[in-house]
C-alpha positions in Angstrom: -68.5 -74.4 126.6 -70.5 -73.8 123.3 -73.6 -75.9 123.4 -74.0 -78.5 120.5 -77.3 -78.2 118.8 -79.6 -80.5 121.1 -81.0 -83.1 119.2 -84.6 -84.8 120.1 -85.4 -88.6 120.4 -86.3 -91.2 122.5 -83.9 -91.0 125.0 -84.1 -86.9 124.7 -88.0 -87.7 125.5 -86.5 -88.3 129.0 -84.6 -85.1 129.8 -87.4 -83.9 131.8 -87.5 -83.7 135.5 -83.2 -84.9 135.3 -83.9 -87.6 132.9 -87.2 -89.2 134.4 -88.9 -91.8 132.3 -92.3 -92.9 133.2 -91.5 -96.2 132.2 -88.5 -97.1 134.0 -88.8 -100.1 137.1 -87.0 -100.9 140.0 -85.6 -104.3 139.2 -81.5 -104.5 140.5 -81.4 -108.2 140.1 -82.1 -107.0 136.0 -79.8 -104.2 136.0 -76.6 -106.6 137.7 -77.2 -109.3 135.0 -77.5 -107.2 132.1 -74.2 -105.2 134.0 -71.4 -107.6 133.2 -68.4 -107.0 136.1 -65.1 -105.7 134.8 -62.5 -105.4 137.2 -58.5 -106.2 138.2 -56.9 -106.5 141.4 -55.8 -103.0 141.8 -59.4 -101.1 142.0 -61.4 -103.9 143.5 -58.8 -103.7 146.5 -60.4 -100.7 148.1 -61.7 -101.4 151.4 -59.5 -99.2 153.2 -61.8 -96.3 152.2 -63.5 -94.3 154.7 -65.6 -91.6 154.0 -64.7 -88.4 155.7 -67.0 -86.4 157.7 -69.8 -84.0 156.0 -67.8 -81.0 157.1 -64.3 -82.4 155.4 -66.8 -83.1 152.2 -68.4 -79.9 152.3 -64.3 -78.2 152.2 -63.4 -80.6 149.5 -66.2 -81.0 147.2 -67.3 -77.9 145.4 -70.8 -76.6 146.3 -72.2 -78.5 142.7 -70.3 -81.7 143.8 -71.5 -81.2 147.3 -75.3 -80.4 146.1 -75.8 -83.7 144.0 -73.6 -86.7 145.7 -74.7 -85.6 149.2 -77.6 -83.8 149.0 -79.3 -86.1 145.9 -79.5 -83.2 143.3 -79.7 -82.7 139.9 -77.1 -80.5 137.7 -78.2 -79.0 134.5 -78.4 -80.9 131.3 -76.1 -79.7 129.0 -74.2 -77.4 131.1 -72.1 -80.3 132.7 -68.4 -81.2 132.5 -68.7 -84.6 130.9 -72.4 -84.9 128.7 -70.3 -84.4 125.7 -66.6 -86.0 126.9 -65.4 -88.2 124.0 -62.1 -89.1 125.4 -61.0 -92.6 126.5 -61.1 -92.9 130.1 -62.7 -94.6 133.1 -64.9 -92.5 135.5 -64.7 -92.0 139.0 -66.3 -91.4 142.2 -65.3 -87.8 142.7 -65.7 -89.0 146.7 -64.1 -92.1 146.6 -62.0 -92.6 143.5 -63.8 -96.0 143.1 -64.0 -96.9 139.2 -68.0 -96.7 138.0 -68.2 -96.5 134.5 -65.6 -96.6 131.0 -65.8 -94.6 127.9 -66.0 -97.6 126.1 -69.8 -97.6 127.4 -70.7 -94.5 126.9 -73.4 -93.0 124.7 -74.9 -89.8 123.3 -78.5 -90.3 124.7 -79.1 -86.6 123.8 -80.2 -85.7 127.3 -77.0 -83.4 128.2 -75.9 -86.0 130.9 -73.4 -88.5 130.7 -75.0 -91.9 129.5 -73.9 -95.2 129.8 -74.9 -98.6 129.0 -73.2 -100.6 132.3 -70.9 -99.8 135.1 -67.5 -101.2 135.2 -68.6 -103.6 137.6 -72.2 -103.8 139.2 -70.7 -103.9 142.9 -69.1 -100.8 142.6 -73.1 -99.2 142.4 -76.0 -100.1 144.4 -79.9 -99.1 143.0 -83.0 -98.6 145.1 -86.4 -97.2 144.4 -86.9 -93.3 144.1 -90.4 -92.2 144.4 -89.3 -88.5 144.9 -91.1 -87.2 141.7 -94.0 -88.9 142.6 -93.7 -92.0 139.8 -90.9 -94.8 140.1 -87.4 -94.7 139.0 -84.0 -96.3 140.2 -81.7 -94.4 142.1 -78.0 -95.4 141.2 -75.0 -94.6 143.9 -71.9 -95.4 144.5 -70.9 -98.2 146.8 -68.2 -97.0 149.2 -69.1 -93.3 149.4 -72.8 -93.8 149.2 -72.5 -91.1 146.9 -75.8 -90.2 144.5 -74.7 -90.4 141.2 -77.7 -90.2 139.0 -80.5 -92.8 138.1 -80.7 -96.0 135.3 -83.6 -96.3 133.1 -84.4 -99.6 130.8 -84.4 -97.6 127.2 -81.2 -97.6 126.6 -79.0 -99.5 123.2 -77.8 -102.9 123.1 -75.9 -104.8 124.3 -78.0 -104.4 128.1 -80.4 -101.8 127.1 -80.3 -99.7 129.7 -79.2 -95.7 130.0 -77.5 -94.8 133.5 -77.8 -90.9 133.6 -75.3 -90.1 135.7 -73.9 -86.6 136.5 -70.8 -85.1 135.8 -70.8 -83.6 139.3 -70.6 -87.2 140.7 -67.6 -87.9 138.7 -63.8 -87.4 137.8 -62.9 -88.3 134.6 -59.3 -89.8 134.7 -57.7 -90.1 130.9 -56.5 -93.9 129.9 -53.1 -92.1 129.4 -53.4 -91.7 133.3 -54.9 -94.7 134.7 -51.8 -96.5 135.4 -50.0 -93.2 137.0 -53.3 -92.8 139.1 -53.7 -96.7 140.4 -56.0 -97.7 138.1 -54.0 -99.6 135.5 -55.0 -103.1 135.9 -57.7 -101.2 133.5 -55.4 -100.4 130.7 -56.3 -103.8 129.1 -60.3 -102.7 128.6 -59.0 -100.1 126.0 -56.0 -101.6 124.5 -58.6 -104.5 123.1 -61.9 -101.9 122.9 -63.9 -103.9 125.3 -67.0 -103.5 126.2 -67.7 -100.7 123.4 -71.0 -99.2 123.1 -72.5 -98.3 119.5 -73.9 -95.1 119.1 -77.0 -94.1 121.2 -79.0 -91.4 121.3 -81.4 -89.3 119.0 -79.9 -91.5 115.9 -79.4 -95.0 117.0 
């Protein structure tokens, strides 16, 4: 994939260390009321999921998928499936199939991951503190699969100003053209009336 020209601002400031930003804080009560839920009857029903063992994920997930959602690790920025996906969809958990996040909220943040200003619905994530780099951030993963998708930070655009970098690794993009053939089209709605719709984000707010 040809690499667009990598533009630098305040939320490419935080591309270091997999988007780390000093100034981020643990605060999950913030981050769920700032996270307005979105969801039908279809995808919230889910709790037949079970996740299957590590040697079943380790067969189905490729080693990149494998590495990050199980393992906690980072992919590359820019050299990702999604960092620059335009198309209208809804994103998945590439271990679950749970619904985490919409087109309609994503952003260019300029840090060559996939950026987003809420999940489809805060109970389909969980946060906690990260420490690993030696500062604080917020770990964000999924809620059935447990699966690490990335981290949120607080200098993100309106409306909730945050920036969940997630990675593409974590996630399977499935096309609104697709969500009702997939089991996901009590979501169909969100993009026939542009819900939720983020303005632009990243080096050129």
């Amino acid at each position: 994939m040809a690499r667009r020209t990598r533009r630098v601002g305040r939320w490419a400031a935080a591309a270091l260390l997999g988007g780390a930003s000093l100034g981020c804080r643990s605060d999950a009560g913030a981050l769920e009321e700032r996270a307005r839920p979105v969801r039908g009857e279809e995808t919230a029903n889910m709790s037949g999921f079970t996740k299957p063992s590590d040697e079943a994920l380790q067969e189905r997930l490729t080693p990149e998928q494998y590495r990050v959602t199980q393992l906690a690790g980072t992919e590359p920025p820019f050299e990702n499936a999604y960092w620059d996906q335009h198309a209208p969809g809804v994103y998945v958990d590439v271990v679950s199939g749970e619904p985490l996040f919409s087109s309609l909220d994503k952003f260019d943040s300029g840090t060559g991951w996939p950026s987003f200003t809420r999940p489809l619905d805060p109970s389909h994530v969980t946060t906690r503190e990260d420490r690993a780099l030696f500062f604080e951030r917020t770990e964000v993963r999924s809620r059935l699969a447990g699966s690490h998708l990335g981290h949120v930070f607080h200098d993100g655009p309106p409306p909730t100003g945050l920036r969940y970098c997630i990675n593409s690794a974590a996630l399977r993009f499935v096309p609104a053209a697709r969500l009702a053939a997939e089991g996901y089209g009590d979501l169909l709605p969100l993009f026939e009336k542009g819900e939720h719709a983020s303005p632009p984000g990243g080096a050129s707010p």
